[in-house]
C-alpha positions as CSV (number, residue, x, y, z in Angstrom):
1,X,-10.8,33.6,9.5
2,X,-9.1,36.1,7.1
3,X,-11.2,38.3,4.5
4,X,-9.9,36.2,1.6
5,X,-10.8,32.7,3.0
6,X,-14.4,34.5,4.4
7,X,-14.9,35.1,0.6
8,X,-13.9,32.2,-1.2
9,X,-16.5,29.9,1.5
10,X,-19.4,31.9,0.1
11,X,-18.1,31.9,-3.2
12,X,-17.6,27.9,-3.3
13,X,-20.4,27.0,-1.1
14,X,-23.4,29.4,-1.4
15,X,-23.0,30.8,-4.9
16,X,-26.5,31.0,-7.1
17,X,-24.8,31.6,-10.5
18,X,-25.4,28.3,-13.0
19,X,-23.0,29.3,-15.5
20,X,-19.6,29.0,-13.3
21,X,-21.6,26.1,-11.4
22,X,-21.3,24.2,-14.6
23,X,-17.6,25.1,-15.7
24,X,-16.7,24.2,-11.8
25,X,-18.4,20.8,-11.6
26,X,-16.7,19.9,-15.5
27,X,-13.2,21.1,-13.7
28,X,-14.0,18.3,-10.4
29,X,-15.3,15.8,-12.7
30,X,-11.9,16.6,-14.9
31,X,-9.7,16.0,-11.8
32,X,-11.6,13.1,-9.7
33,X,-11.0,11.4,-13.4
34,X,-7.9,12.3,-13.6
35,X,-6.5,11.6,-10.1
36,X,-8.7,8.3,-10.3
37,X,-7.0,6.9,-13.9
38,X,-3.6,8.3,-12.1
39,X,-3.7,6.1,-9.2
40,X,-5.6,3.4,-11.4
41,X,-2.6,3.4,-14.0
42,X,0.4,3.0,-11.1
43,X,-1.7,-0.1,-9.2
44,X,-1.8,-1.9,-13.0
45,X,1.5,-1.0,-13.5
46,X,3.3,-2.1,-10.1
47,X,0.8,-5.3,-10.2
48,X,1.7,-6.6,-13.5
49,X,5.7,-5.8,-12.3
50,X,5.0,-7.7,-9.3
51,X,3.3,-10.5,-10.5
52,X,5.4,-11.2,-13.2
53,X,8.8,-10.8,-11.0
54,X,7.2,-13.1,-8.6
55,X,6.1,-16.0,-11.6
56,X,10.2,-15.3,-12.8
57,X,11.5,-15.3,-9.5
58,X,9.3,-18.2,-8.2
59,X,10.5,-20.7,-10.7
60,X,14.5,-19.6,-11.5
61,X,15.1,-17.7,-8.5
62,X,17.0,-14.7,-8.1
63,X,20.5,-15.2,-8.8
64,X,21.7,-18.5,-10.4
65,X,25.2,-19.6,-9.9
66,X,26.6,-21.8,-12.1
67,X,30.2,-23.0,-13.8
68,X,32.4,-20.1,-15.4
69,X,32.6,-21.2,-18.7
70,X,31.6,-20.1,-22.3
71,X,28.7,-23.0,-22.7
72,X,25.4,-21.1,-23.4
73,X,22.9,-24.2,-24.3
74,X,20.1,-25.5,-22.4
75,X,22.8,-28.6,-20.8
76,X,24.8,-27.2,-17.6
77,X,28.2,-27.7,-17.2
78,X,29.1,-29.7,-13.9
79,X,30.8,-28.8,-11.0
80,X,31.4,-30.3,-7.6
81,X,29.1,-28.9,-4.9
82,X,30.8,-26.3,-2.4
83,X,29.4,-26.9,1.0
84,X,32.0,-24.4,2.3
85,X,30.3,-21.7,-0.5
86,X,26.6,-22.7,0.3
87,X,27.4,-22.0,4.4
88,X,28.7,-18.6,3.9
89,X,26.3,-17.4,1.4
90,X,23.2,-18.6,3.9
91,X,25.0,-16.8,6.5
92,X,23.9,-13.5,4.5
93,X,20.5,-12.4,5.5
94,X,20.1,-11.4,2.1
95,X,20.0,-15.1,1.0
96,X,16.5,-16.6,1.8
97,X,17.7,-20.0,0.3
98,X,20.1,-21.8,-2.0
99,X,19.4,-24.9,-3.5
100,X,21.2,-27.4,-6.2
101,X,19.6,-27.9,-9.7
102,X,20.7,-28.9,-13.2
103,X,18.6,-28.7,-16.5
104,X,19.0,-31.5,-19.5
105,X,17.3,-31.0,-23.0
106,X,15.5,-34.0,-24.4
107,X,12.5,-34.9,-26.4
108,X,8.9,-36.4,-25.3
109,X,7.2,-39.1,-27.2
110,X,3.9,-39.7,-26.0
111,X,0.4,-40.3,-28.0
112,X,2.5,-40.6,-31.5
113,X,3.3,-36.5,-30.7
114,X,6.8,-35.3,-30.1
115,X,7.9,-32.0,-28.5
116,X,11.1,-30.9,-27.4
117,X,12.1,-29.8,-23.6
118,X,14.3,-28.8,-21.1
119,X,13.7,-31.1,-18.0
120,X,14.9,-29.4,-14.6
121,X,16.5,-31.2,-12.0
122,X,16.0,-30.6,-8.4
123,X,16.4,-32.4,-5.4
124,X,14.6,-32.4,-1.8
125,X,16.2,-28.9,-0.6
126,X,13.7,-27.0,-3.4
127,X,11.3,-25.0,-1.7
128,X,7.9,-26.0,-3.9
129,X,6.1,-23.1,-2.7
130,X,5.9,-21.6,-6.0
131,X,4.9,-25.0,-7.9
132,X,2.5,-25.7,-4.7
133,X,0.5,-22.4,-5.8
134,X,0.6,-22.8,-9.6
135,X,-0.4,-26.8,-9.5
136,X,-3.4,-27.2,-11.7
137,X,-3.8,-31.0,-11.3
138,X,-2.1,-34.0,-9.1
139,X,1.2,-32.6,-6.6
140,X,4.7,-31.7,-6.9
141,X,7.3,-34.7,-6.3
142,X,7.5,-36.8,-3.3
143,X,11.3,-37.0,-2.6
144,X,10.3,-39.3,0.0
145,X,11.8,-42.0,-1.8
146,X,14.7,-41.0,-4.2
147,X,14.3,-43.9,-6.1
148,X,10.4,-43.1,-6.8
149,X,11.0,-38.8,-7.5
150,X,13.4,-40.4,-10.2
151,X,10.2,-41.7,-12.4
152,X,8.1,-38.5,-11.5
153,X,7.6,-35.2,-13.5
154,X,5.5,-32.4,-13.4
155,X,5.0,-30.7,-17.7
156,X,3.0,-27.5,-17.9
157,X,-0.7,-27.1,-19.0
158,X,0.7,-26.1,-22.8
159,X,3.0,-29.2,-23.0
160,X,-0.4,-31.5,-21.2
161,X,-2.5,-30.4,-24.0
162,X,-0.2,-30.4,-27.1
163,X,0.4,-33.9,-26.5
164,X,-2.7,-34.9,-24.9
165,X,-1.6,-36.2,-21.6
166,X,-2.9,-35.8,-18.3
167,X,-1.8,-36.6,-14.5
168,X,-1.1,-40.5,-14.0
169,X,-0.1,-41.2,-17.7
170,X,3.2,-42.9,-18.9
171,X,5.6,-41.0,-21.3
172,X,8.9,-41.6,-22.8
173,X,11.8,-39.5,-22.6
174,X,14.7,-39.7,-25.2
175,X,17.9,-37.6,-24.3
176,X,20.4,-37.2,-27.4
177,X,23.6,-38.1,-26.3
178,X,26.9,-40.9,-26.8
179,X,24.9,-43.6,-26.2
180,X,20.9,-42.3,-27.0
181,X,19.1,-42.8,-23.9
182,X,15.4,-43.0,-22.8
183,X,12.8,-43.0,-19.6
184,X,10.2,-43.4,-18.9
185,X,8.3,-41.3,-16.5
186,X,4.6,-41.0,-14.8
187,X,3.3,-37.5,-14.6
188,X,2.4,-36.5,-11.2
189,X,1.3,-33.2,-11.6
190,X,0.6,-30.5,-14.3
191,X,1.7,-27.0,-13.5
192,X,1.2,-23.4,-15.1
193,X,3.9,-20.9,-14.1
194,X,2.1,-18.0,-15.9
195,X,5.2,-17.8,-18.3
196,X,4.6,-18.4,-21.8
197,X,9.4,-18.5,-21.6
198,X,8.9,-21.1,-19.1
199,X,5.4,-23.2,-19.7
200,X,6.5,-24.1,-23.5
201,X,9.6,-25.9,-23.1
202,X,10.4,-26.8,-19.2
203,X,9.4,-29.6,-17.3
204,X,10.0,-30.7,-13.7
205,X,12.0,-33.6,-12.4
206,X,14.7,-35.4,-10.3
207,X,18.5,-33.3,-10.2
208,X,19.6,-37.3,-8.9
209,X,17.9,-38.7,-12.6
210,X,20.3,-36.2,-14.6
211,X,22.8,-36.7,-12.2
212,X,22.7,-40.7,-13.4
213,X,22.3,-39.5,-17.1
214,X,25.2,-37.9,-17.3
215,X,27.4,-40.2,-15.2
216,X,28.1,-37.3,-13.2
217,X,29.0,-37.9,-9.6
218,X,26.7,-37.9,-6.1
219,X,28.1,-33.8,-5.8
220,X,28.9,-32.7,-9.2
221,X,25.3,-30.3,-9.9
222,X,24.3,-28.0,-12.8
223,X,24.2,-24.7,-10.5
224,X,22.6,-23.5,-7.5
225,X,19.3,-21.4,-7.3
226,X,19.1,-18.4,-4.8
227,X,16.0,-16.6,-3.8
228,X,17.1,-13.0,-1.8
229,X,14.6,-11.6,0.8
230,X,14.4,-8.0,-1.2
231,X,14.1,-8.0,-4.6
232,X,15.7,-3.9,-4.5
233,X,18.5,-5.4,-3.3
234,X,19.2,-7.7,-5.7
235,X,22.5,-5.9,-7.4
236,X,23.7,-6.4,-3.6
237,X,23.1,-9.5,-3.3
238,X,24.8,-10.8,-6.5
239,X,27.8,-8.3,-5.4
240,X,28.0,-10.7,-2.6
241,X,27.9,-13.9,-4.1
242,X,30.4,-13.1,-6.6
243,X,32.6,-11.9,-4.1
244,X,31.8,-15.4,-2.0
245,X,32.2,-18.1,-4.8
246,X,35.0,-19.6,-6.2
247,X,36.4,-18.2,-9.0
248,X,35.5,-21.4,-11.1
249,X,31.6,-19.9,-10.8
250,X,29.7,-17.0,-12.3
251,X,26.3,-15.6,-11.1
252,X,23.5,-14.2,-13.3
253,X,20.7,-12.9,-12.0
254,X,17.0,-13.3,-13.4
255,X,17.9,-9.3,-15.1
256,X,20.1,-11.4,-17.6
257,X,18.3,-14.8,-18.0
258,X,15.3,-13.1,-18.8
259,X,16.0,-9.5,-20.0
260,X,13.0,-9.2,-22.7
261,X,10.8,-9.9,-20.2
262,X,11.8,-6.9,-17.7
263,X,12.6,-4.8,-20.9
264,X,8.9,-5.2,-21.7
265,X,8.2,-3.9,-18.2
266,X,10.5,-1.4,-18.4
267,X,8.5,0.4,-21.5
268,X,5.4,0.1,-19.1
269,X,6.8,2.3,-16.9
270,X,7.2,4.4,-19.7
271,X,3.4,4.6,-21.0
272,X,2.7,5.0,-17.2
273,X,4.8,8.3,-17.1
274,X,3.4,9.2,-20.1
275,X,0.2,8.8,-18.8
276,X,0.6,10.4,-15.8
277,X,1.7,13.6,-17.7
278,X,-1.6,13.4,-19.7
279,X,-3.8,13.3,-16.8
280,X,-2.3,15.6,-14.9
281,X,-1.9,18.2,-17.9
282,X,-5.6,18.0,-18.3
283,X,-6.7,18.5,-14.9
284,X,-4.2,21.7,-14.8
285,X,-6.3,23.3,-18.1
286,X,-9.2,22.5,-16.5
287,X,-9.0,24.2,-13.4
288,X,-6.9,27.1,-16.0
289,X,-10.2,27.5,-17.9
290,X,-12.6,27.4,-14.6
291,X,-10.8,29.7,-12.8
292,X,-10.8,32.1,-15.5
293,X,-14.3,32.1,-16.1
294,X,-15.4,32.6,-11.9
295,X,-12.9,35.5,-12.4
296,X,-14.3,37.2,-15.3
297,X,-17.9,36.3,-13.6
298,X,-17.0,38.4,-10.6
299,X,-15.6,41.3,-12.5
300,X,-17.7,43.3,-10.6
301,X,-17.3,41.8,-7.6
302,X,-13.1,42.1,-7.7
303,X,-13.8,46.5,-8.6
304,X,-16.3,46.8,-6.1
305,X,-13.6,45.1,-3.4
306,X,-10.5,47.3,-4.9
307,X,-12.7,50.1,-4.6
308,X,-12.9,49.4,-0.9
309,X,-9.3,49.2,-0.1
310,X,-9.0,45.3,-1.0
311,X,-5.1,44.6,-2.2
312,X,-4.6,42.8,-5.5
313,X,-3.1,39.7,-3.5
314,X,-5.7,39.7,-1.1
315,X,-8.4,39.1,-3.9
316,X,-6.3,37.1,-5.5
317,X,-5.9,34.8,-2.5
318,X,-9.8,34.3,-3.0
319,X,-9.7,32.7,-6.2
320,X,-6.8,30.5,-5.2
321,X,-8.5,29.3,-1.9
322,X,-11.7,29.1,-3.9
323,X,-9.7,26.9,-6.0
324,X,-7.9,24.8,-3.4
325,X,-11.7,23.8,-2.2
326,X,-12.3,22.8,-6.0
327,X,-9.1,21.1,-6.3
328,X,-9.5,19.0,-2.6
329,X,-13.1,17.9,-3.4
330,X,-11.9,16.5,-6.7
331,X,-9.1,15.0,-5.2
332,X,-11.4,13.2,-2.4
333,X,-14.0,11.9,-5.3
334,X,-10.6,11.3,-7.5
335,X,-9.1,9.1,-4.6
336,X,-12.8,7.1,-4.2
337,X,-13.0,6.7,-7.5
338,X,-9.6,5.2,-8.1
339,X,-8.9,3.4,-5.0
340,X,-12.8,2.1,-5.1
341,X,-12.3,0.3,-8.5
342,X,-8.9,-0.8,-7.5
343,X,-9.9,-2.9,-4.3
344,X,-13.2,-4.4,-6.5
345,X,-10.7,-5.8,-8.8
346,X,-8.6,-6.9,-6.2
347,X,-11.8,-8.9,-4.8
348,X,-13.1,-10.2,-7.7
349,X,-10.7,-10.2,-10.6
350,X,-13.6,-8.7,-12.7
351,X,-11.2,-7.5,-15.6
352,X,-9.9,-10.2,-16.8
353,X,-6.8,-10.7,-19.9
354,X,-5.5,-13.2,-22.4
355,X,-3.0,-15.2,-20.6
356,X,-0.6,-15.5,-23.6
357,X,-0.2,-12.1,-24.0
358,X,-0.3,-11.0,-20.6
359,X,1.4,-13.6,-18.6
360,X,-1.7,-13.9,-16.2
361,X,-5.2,-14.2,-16.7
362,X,-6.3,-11.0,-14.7
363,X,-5.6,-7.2,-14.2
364,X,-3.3,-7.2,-11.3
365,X,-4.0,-4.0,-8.9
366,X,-0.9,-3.6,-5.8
367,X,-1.9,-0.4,-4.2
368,X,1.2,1.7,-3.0
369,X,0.2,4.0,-0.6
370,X,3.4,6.0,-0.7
371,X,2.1,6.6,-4.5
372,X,-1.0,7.6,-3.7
373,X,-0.3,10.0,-1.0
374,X,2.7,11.6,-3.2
375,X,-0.1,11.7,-6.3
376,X,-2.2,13.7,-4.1
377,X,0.0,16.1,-2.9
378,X,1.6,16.6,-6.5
379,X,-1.8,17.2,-7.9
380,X,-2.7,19.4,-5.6
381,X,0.8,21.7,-5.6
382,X,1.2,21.4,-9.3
383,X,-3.0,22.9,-9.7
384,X,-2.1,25.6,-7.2
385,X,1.4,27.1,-8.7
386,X,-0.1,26.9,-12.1
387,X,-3.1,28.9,-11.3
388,X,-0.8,31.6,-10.1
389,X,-0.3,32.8,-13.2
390,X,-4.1,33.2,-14.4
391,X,-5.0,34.9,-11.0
392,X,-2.9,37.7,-12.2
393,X,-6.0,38.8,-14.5
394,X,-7.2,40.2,-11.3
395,X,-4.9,42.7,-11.6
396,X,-5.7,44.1,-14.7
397,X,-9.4,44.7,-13.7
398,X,-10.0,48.4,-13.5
399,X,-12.5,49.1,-10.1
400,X,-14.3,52.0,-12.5
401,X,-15.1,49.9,-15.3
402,X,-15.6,46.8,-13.1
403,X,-18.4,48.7,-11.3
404,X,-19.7,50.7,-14.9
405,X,-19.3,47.2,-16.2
406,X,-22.1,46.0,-13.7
């Protein structure tokens, strides 16, 4: 053990003195809180990305692939399926799935309410994974019998209770077109996707009904869906499929269907910086102001050690080691702390948020490790090369009037 670690041990450890034991145990507390808000900040933040990417992805996909053309309203434009297209893309590992769908405005009429909707098509290829999780009451739609799924739909919570229906009651369906046309349809199951864009206006159906209302043929569809494995990937993907289709298609991916959304996330990311900066800024004055104060506390102590031979760095080396203990017991209540509230939300869901301005009804925590590890080690580097500079006082401390100063 060298003479400078020897030192700082005793100094951390052992020492009697109340007035630096105070100004020490305000400098932990400052970084446990701030390492603990730090890693608390990042799990909110990549939760509420994740959670709402994965309520967008789950119920749009991806990427969706649709007609090249300049029609932006809420009726697709139809084209004749590509089987040749659909083989290649599922050949990419990228490409999780690709399924046919088509969307149709039109306009419910049900307890003398009307409200206006987008119905969505799909057929038996969907992968209900998504709508399985977010069903509140009844099921998704049995395709089992493609004359059946044609009567069925699934509305949202908001569209159940603005026009007071609920599962296993009639409605009517009026579609404005050349000649008006209506359906009638039972409601089989009421979903929420957690997406005030999607839970106002969509509702759930057969891609075969729209298919029949439009006299479009057995393979002309609205588009096809495509969930990728990895999300990072995503520009990669859509590189792909734009290379792969024919040139009578374009691709969009979930970036530009729903760019307020991830623009919103976006300026989280940029409180969370923000944050970050705060926290760490006032963890690095607070081991400033508590290292200055065991310095000038030990004035004696540093001339009494010069006057022995002791080198400048070597003392110096005692404050920084004595502040590397500081800084690593802060950092070990900072991480218990943070991580510690982080898994009891993750348990329990005790926080909880208003769903219409939140997307979800709960403060969603996803703990990166990565994060964490790289929050520590920043901490810790930043606190160290900081206090370089106020260790330098040692320095200017005279060993004559140190001692005289005693």
């Amino acid at each position: 053990m060298s003479f400078s670690s020897f030192i700082a041990g005793r100094i951390t450890f052992r020492s009697r003195r109340t007035f630096s034991k105070l100004i020490v145990r305000i400098a932990v507390i400052g970084i446990m809180l701030g390492l603990g808000v730090m890693i608390l900040s990042l799990a909110i933040v990549q939760g509420f990305k994740q959670e709402i990417r994965e309520k967008i992805r789950g119920f749009s996909g991806d990427i969706q692939v649709v007609k090249f053309d300049l029609n932006n309203s809420y009726e697709n434009s139809p084209f004749i399926a590509d089987n040749d297209f659909v083989k290649q893309a599922r050949k990419n590992k990228l490409i999780n799935y690709i399924v046919p769908f088509a969307i149709k405005p039109g306009i419910i009429k049900a307890n003398d309410e009307i409200e206006g909707v987008v119905l969505k098509g799909v057929d038996k290829q969907y992968d209900w994974s998504f709508f399985t999780k977010g069903t509140l009451e009844g099921k998704v739609i049995d395709f089992k019998d493609s004359l059946a799924a044609q009567k069925q739909i699934m509305v949202s919570r908001r569209i159940a209770d603005r026009l007071k229906l609920k599962v296993g009651d009639d409605l009517l369906m009026y579609f404005v077109q050349e000649p008006l046309r209506k359906r009638k349809f039972t409601i089989c199951g009421i979903y929420s996707a957690g997406i005030d864009e999607v839970d106002k206006i969509y509702v759930i159906g057969s891609l075969s009904l729209i298919q029949r209302l439009n006299d479009w043929g057995r393979e002309e569809i609205g588009g096809y869906e495509v969930r990728i494995s990895d999300f990072n990937r995503l520009a990669q993907a859509d590189d792909f499929l734009e290379r792969t289709m024919p040139i009578r298609l374009k691709s969009y991916s979930i970036l530009e269907i729903y760019p307020t959304v991830f623009e919103w996330l976006t300026m989280i990311d940029v409180n969370d910086r923000v944050m970050l900066i705060l926290m760490l800024v006032v963890a690095v004055i607070n081991m400033i102001s508590a290292l200055l104060i065991m310095i000038l506390e030990r004035t004696a102590m540093i001339g009494i050690f010069k006057a022995m031979g002791a080198s400048n760095w070597s003392i110096q080396k005692i404050f920084l080691y004595n502040a590397f203990y500081l800084i690593g017991l802060g950092l070990i209540l900072g991480n218990l702390f943070g991580l510690g509230i982080s898994f009891f939300q993750i348990k329990t869901h005790f926080f909880k948020l208003d769903p219409a301005s939140y997307y979800m009804s709960f403060v969603p925590i996803s703990i990166s490790w990565t994060d964490v590890v790289m929050l520590n080690i920043g901490t810790l580097v930043i606190c160290l090369i900081v206090l370089i500079v106020p260790s330098t006082l040692v320095t200017k401390i005279s060993p004559v009037k140190a001692i005289r100063f005693k």
